[in-house]
C-alpha positions, 0 to 999 in steps of 0.5 A, spaced: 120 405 839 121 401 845 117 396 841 123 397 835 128 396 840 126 389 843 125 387 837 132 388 835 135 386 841 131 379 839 134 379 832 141 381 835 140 374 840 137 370 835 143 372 830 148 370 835 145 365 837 145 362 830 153 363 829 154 361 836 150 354 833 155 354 826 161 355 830 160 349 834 157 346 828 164 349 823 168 346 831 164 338 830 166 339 822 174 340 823 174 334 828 170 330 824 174 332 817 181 330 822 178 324 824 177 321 817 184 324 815 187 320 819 183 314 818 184 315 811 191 316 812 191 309 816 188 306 810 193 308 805 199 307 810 196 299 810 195 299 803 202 302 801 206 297 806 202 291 804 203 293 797 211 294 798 211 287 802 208 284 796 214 287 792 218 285 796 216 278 796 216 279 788 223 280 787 226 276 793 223 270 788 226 273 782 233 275 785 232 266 788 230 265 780 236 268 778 241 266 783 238 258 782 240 260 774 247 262 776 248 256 780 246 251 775 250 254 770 257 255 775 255 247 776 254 245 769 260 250 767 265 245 772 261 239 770 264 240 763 271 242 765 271 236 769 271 233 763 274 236 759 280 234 764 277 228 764 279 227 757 285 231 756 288 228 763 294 224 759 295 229 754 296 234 759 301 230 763 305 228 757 305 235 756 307 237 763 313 231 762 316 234 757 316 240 759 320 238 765 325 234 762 326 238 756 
């Protein structure tokens, strides 16, 4: 009987020795599980704010594409008024003339 009982005494330390070793191992698991979580989340944070740089940069040069676009038509607005101006300037000011004297 004492036999039984040393033997199940062995038994029950065995087995809490076995948890004992899973739950430091379960303990090493979540530490290495948050320490990859947070390097992926490193990862991803790089890539987004890389993307977004890139992003940026694209419509920053198509904001400065459509700005220069608008720019040239404003100057080639004011050269043709110029010289509509230009070539309508004595007919104006014969208008003008008129108009005052009238």
């Amino acid at each position: 009987m004492n036999e039984i009982i040393t033997r199940l005494n062995e038994i029950e330390e065995k087995a809490g020795a076995i948890l004992a070793a899973a739950g430091e191992k379960k303990e090493a698991m979540a530490a290495q599980f948050e320490r990859d979580r947070q390097e992926i989340d490193r990862k991803y944070e790089k890539m987004l704010a890389q993307e977004i740089g890139e992003y940026e940069q694209t419509l920053k040069s198509e904001a400065e594409r459509e700005l220069s676009d608008v720019r040239r038509c404003n100057e080639e607005a004011l050269l043709r008024l110029a010289q509509s101006f230009a070539g309508q300037r004595e007919a104006l000011a014969r208008q003008i003339a008129d108009r005052v004297t009238r």
